[in-house]
C-alpha positions as CSV (number, residue, x, y, z in Angstrom):
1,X,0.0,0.0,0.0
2,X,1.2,3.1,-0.8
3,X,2.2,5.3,2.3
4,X,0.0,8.1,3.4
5,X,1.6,11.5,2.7
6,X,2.3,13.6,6.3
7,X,0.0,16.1,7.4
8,X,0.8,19.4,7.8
9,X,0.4,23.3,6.1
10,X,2.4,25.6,4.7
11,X,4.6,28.4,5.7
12,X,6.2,30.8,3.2
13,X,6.1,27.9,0.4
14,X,7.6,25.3,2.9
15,X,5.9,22.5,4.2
16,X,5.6,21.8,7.9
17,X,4.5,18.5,9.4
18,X,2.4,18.4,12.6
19,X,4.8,16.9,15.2
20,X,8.1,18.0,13.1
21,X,10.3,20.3,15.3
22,X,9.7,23.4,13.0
23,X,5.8,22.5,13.9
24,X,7.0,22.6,18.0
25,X,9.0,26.4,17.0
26,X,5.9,28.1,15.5
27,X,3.6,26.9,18.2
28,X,5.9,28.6,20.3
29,X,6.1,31.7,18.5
30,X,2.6,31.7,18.2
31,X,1.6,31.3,22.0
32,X,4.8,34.2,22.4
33,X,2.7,36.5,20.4
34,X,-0.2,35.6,22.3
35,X,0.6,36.0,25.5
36,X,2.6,39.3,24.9
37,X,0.9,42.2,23.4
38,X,2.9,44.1,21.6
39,X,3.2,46.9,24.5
40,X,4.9,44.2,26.3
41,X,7.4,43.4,23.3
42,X,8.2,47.3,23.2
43,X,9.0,46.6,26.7
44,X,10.9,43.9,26.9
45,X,12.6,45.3,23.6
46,X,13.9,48.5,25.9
47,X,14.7,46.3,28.7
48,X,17.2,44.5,26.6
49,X,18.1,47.5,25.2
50,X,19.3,48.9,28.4
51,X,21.0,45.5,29.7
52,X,23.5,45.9,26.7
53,X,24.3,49.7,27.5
54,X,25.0,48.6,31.0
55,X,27.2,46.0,29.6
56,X,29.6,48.4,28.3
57,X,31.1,48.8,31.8
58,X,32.3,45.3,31.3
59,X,35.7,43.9,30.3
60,X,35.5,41.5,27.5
61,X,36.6,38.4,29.8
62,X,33.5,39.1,31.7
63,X,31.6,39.1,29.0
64,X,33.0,35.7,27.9
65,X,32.0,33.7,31.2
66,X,28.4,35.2,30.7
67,X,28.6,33.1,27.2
68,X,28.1,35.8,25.1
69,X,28.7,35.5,21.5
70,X,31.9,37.5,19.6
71,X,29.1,39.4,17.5
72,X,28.0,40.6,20.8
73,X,31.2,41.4,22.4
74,X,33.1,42.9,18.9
75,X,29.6,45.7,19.3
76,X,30.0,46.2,22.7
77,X,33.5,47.3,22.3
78,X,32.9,49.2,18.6
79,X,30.5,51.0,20.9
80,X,32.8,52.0,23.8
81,X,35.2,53.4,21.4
82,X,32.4,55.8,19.5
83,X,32.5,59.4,20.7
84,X,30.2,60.6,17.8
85,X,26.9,61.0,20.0
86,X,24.6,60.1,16.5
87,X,27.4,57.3,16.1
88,X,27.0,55.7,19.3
89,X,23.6,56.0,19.2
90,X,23.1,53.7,16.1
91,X,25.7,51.4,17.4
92,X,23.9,50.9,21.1
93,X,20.4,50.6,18.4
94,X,22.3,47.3,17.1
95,X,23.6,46.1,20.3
96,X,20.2,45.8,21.2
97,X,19.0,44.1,18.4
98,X,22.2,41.8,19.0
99,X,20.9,41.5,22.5
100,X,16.9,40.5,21.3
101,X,18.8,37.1,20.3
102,X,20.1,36.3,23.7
103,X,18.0,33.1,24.5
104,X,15.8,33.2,28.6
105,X,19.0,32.1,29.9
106,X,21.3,34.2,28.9
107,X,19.2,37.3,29.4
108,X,19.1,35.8,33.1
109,X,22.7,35.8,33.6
110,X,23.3,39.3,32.1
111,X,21.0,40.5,34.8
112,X,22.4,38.4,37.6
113,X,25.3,39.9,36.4
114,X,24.2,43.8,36.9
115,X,22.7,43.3,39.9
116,X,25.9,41.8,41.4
117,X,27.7,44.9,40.3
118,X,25.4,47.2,41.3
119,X,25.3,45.8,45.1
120,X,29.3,45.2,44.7
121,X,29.4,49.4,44.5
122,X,26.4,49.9,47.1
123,X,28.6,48.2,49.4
124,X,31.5,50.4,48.6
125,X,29.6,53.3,49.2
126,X,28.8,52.2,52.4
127,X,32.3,51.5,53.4
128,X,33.6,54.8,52.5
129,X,30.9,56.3,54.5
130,X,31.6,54.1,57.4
131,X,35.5,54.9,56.7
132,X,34.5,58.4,57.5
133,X,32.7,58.4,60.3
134,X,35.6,56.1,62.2
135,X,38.0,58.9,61.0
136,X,35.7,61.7,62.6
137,X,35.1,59.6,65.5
138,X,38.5,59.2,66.1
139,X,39.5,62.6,65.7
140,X,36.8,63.9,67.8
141,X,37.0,61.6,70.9
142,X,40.0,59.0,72.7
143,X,37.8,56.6,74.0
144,X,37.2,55.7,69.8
145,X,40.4,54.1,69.6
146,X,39.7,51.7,72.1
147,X,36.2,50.8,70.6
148,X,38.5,49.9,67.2
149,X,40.1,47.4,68.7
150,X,37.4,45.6,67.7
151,X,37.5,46.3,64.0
152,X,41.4,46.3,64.0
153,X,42.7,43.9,66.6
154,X,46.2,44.1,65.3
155,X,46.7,47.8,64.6
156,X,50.1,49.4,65.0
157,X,48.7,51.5,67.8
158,X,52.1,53.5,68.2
159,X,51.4,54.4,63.9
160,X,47.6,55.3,64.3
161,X,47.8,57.2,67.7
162,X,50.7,59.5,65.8
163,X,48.2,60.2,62.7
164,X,45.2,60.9,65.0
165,X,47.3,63.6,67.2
166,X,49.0,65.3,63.7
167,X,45.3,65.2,61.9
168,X,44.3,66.7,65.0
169,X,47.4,69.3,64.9
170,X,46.9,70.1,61.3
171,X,43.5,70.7,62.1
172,X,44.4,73.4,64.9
173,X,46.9,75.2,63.0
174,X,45.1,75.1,59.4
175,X,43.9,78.8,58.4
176,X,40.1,79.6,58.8
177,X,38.9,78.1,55.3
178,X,37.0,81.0,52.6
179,X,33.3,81.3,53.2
180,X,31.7,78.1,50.8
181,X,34.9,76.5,50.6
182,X,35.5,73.4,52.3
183,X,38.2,73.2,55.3
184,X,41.5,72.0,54.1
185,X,43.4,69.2,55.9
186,X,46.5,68.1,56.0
187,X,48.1,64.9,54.8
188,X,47.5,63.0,58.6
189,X,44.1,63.4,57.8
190,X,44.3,61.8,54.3
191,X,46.6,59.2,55.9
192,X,44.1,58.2,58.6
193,X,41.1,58.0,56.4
194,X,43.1,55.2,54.2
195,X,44.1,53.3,57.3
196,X,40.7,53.0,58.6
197,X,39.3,52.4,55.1
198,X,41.7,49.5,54.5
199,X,40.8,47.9,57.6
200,X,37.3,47.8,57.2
201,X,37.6,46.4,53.6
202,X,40.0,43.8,55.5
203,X,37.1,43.0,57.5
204,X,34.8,42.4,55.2
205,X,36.9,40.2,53.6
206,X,37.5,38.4,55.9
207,X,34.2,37.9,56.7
208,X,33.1,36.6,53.6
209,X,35.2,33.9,53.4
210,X,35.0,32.7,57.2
């Protein structure tokens, strides 16, 4: 008997069976389509869009481990070394189309990937912050030093007690600053505020890997 022909339709002049992988692809894109109106393309569209301008911060190694493709990478970089504003416009335009191929899992790791950097320089903000109120604190009040024996266990006392009294000098002797200009201080002051912001970063090291 002769054998039955498949079923299946037609899609720009090719055939397509029912079960056939292409068949399982165009279901897809047809319940994408669907469930997406195109207000939600347009955003997803920017989204993307805004991932890959974000990713020109990043070195091309790290671009690598997220798996991105040379195509990618190669516009990425064309684009960091535009400095024609209409130029690097149309070149960010196709590193967003480049980025519109990036499969659900991919898109997933670029943005685990910005998140990480974003809290990575939150939490460097916070330790320069922190940096600075330990330096104030110590300049403003003995009884300090003692409490940072608990952040700096080790400390070359003799070494930090001489910055805190010559901050403290410099301080006294430093003419009255202009009126809206900030106070000047002297290189004890700068000094200090590196010690104490090395140690904290120390700690949070070591933190992190106890």
């Amino acid at each position: 008997m002769p054998r039955k022909p498949p079923k299946g339709y037609f899609v720009r002049g090719q055939f397509v069976a029912y079960g056939s992988a292409e068949d399982a692809e165009l279901k897809r894109a047809a319940k994408w389509d669907a469930d997406f109106s195109k207000t939600d393309l347009k955003r997803r569209s920017a989204h993307l869009q805004a991932l890959g301008e974000q990713l020109l911060a990043f070195k091309d190694a790290a671009l690598q481990r997220l798996g991105l493709d040379e195509t990618l990478r190669e516009a990425l970089a064309e684009a960091r070394r535009i400095d024609d504003f209409e130029g690097r416009r149309r070149q960010l335009q196709y590193v967003g189309k480049l980025m519109r191929r990036l499969d659900e899992a991919q898109v997933a790791a670029v943005e685990a990937a910005l998140a990480e950097q974003r809290q990575g320089s939150a939490a460097e903000v916070q330790r320069l912050h922190e940096a600075e109120a330990w330096r104030e604190r110590l300049l403003a009040d003995d009884a300090a030093l003692e409490a940072w024996r608990d952040i700096e266990p080790q400390a070359d006392w003799q070494r930090l007690r001489a910055l805190i009294r010559q901050a403290r000098k410099d301080a006294a002797e430093a003419p009255a600053a202009a009126a809206g200009q900030p106070p000047r201080h002297g290189r004890a002051y700068r000094e200090l505020f590196q010690h104490v912001r090395a140690a904290l970063q120390a700690r949070a090291d070591g933190l992190a890997t106890a």
